[in-house]
C-alpha positions in Angstrom: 168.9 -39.5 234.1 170.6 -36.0 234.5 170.5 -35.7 230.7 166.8 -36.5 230.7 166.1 -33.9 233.5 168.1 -31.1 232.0 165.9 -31.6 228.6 162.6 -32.0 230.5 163.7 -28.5 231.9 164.8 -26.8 228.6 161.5 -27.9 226.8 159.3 -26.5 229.2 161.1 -23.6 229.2 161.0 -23.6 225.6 157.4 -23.6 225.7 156.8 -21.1 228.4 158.8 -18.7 226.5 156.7 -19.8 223.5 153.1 -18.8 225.6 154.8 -15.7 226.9 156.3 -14.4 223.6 153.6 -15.6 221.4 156.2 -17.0 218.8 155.5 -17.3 215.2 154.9 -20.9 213.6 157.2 -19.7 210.7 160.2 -17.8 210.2 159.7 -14.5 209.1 161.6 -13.4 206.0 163.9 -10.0 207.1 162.3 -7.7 204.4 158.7 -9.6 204.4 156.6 -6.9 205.5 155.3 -8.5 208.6 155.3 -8.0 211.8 158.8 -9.5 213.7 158.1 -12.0 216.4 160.1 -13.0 219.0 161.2 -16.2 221.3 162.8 -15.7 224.0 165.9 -17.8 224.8 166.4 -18.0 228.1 170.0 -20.4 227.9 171.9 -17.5 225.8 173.8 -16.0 228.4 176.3 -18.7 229.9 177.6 -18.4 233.2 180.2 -16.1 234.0 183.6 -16.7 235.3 184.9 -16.5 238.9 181.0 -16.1 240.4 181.0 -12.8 238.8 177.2 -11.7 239.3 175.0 -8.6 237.9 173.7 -5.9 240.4 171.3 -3.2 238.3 172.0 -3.4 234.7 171.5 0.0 233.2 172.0 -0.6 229.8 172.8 -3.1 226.7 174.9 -2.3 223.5 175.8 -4.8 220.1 178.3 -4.0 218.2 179.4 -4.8 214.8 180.5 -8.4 214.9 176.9 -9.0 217.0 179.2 -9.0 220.9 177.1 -7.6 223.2 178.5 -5.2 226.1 176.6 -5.0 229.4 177.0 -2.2 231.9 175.8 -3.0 235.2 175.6 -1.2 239.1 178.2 -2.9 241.0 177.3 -0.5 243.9 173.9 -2.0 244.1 174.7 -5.4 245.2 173.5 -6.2 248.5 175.7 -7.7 250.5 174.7 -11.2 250.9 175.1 -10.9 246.8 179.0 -10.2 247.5 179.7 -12.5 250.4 183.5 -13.7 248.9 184.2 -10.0 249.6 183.5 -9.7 252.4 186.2 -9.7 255.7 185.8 -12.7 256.1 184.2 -14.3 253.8 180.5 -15.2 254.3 180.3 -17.9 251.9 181.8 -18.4 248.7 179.4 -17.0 246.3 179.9 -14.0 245.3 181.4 -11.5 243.3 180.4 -8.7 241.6 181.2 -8.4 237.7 183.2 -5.2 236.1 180.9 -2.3 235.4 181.3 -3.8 231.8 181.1 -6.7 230.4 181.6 -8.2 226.7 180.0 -11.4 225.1 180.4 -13.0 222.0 177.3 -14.0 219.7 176.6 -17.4 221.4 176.9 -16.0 225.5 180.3 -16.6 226.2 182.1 -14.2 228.3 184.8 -12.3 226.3 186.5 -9.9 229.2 185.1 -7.3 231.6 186.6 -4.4 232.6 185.6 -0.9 233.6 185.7 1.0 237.6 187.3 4.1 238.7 191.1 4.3 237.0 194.0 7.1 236.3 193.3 9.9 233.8 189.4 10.0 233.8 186.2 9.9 236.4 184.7 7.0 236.3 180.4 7.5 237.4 178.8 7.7 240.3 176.0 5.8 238.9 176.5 3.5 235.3 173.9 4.7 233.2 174.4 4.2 229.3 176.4 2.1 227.3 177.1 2.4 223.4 179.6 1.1 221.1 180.2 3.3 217.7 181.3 1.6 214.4 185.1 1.9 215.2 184.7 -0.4 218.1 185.0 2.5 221.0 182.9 2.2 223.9 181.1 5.0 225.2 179.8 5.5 229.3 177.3 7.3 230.5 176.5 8.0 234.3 173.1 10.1 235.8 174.1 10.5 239.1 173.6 14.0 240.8 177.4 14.7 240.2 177.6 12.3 236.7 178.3 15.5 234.2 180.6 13.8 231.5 181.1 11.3 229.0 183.7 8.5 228.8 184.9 6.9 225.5 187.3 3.5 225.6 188.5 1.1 223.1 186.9 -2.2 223.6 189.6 -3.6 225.8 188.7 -0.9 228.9 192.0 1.4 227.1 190.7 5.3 228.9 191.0 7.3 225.6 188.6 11.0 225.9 186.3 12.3 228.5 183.6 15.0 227.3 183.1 17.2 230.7 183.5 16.6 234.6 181.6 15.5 237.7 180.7 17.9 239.6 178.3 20.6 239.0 175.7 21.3 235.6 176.1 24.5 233.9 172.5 23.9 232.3 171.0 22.9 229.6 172.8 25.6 226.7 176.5 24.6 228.3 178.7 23.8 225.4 181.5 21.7 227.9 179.5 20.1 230.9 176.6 17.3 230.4 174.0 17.3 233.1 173.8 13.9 234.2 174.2 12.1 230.7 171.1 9.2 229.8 171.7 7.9 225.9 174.4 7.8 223.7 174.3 7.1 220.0 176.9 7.6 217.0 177.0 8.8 212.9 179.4 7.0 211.5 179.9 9.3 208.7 179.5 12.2 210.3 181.8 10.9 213.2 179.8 12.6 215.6 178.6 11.4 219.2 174.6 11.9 219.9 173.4 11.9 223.8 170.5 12.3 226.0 171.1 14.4 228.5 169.3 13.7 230.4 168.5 13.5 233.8 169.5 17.1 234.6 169.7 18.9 231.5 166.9 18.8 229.4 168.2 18.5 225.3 170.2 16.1 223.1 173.7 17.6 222.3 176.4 16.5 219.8 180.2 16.4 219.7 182.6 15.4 217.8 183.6 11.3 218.2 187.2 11.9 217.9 188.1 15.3 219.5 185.2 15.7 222.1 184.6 19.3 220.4 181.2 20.9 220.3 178.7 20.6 217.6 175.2 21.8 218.4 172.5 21.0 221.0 168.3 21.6 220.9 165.4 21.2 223.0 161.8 19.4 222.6 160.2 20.9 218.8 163.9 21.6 218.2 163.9 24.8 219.8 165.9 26.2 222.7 166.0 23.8 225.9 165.3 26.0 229.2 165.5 24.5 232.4 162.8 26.1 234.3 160.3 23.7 236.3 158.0 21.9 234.1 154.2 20.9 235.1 154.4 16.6 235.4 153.0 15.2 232.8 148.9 15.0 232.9 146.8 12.8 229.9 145.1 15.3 227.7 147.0 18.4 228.8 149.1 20.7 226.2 152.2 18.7 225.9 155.4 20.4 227.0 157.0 22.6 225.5 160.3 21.1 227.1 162.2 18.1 227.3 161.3 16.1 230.5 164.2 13.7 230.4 165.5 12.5 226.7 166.6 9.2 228.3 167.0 7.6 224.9 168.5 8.4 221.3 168.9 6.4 218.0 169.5 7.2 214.5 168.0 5.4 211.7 170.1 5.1 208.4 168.3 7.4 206.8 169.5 10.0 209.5 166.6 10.1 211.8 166.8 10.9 215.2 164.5 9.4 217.3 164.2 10.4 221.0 162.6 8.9 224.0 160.8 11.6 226.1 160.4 9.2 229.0 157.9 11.4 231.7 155.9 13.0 229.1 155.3 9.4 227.3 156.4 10.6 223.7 158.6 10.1 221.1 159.9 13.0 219.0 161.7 13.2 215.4 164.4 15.0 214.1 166.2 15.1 211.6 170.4 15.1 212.4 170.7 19.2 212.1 167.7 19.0 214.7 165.2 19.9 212.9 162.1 18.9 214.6 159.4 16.9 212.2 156.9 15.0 214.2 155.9 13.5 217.6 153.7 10.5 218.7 152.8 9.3 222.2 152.5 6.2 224.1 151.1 4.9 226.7 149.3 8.3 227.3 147.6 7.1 230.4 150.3 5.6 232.1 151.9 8.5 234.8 155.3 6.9 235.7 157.6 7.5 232.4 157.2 4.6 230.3 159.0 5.6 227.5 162.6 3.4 228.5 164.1 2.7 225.0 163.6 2.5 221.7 165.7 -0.4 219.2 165.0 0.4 215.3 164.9 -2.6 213.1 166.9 -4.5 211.1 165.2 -4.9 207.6 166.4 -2.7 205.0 163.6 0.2 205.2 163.8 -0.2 208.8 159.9 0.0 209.4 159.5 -1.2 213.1 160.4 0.6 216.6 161.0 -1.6 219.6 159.6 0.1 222.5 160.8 -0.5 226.0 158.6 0.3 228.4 159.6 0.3 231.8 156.4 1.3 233.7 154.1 -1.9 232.1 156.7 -4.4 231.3 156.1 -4.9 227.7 157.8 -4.1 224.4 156.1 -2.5 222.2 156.5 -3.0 218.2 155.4 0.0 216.3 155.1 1.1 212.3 158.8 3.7 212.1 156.3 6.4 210.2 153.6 6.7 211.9 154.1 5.4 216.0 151.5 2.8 215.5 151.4 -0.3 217.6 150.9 -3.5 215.7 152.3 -5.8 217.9 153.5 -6.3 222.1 155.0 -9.2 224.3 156.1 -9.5 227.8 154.4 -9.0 231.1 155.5 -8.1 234.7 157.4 -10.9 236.1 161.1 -12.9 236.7 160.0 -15.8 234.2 162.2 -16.2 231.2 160.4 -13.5 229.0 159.0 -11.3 231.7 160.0 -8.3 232.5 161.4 -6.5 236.1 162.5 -3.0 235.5 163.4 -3.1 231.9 165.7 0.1 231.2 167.3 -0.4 227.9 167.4 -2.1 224.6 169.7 -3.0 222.0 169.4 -5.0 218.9 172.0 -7.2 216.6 172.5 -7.6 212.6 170.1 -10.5 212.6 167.1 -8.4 214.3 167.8 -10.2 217.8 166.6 -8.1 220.7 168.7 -7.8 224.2 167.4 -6.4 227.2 168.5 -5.0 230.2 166.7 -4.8 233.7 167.6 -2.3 236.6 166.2 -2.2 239.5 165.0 -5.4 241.1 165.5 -7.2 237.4 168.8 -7.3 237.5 170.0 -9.3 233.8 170.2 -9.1 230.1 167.7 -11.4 228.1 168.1 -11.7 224.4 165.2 -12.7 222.0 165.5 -14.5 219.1 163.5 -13.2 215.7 160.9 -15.7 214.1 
């Protein structure tokens, strides 16, 4: 009878996942042509150990063997979410999960790990999460005082921090980050991309290994300047400046693609910073839409998977030109809904993870049709 229940609640699951998403009746071939489709798969994630539980999760990261590292608030857990911690204990559920957290390819809980610890400052605030082809993982904070970067080896081992907490020097410092957003790696290059961010206004690049300074722009590529910008207003002159580059990817063929999240655009660069084109999203919507941006899997890489946080959807648009072919999701807590989506990661089969802050609080993942 419990067996009977438990598939009575896994097929309709199934097949509000399959109304929400809008799955495809065939699978889609990786280097087809069309548009990717997605299912979401609600019974991914397994439970985690010791009534671990999520507060916000800021961000999502895959790395090369398709594990998938979570970075999550601990500090926002309210506290009838932490009541085993509590003196004495309110009940026996819960306890919150390490700042990170690593999963293999099927859900499973690897290890988690992460907190304030000797030798380095952990943030104020979890923000980013990104792990480079060498298996490091890099942290990201945009609190006030968040003004550095944080590199580890996969097991939580402290190994370089890129400024200090503290105070920004503004957007042209070649030591201090001003409250860091997005991180992103070149391989061959060996050199660490971020978004920063919050209070400075630019990408910047070091050096993966040593930490050492490469070079830095603004919005068009040009100089950043951290003077106060007008908000963003539909139909206006876009700004000159960055408003907050809260995400950054690279394409393989060396693309930089960065998510201007309050002035609802998407700008192009190429690696040296060279500026080449822009496109916009979402140009009525006032509140920053622009979350995230994963770049597909297929071997021209043709689709960008918009996040966007204001209107709960994903977006799937052409690489070349920012045009939207395709969308799925809606505001909600349903399997395939969104609450706060902040961030999005994809793996080697073209599976899409997401993770919600605010009052969303998870990672979903969503299968490829």
């Amino acid at each position: 009878m419990k067996q009977n229940k438990l598939s009575a609640v896994v097929a309709a699951l199934a097949a509000a996942a399959a109304i929400v998403i809008g799955c495809a009746q065939q699978p889609m071939q990786a280097d087809s042509g069309a548009v990717p489709r997605y299912q979401v798969d609600p019974l991914w994630m397994k439970p985690m150990p010791e009534n671990w539980i999520f507060g916000q999760v800021s961000s999502v990261a895959v790395d090369e063997r398709d594990h998938v590292f979570v970075l999550h608030r601990p500090n926002t857990l309210h506290a009838d979410e932490k009541g085993r911690n509590q003196n004495p204990p309110t009940n026996r559920c819960c306890v919150s999960a390490p700042p990170v957290i690593e999963y293999d390819a099927n859900g499973n809980t690897v290890r988690g790990w992460g907190g304030p610890g000797q030798g380095y400052d952990w943030p104020a605030q979890e923000h980013g999460i990104h792990v480079d082809h060498q298996g490091h993982v890099w942290i990201s904070g945009n609190d006030a005082k968040d003004h550095h970067l944080l590199k580890f080896t996969r097991e939580g081992k402290f190994l370089l921090q890129i400024g200090k907490p503290g105070k920004s020097e503004g957007s042209n410092s070649r030591t201090q980050l001003g409250s860091p957003a997005a991180i992103e790696s070149d391989a061959g290059a060996n050199e660490i991309y971020v978004g920063d961010g919050y209070t400075n206004k630019r990408v910047i690049v070091f050096d993966a290994t040593t930490g050492a300074y490469k070079r830095h722009w603004g919005a068009y590529g040009a100089v950043p300047d951290d003077g106060k910008q007008p908000p963003y207003k539909p139909g206006a002159t876009p700004s000159k400046q960055f408003g907050n580059p809260h995400c950054v990817r690279r394409s393989r063929d060396g693309l930089i693609y960065v998510c201007d999240r309050p002035n609802n655009r998407i700008q192009v660069f190429e690696g040296s910073g060279k500026f080449l084109r822009e496109f916009f999203i979402e140009a009525q919507t006032l509140s920053g839409p622009l979350a995230d941006i994963a770049i597909s899997r297929d071997a021209q890489q043709r689709f960008l998977m918009v996040a966007d946080g204001s209107n709960s959807e994903v977006y799937i648009l052409a690489r070349e030109d920012g045009k939207k072919l395709g969308a799925f999701g809606r505001p909600g807590r349903q399997p395939g809904e969104f609450r706060n989506i902040h961030n999005i990661a994809i793996d080697s089969k073209g599976n899409l993870y997401t993770a919600e802050a605010g009052f969303g609080r998870r990672v979903q993942r969503f299968t490829l049709q």
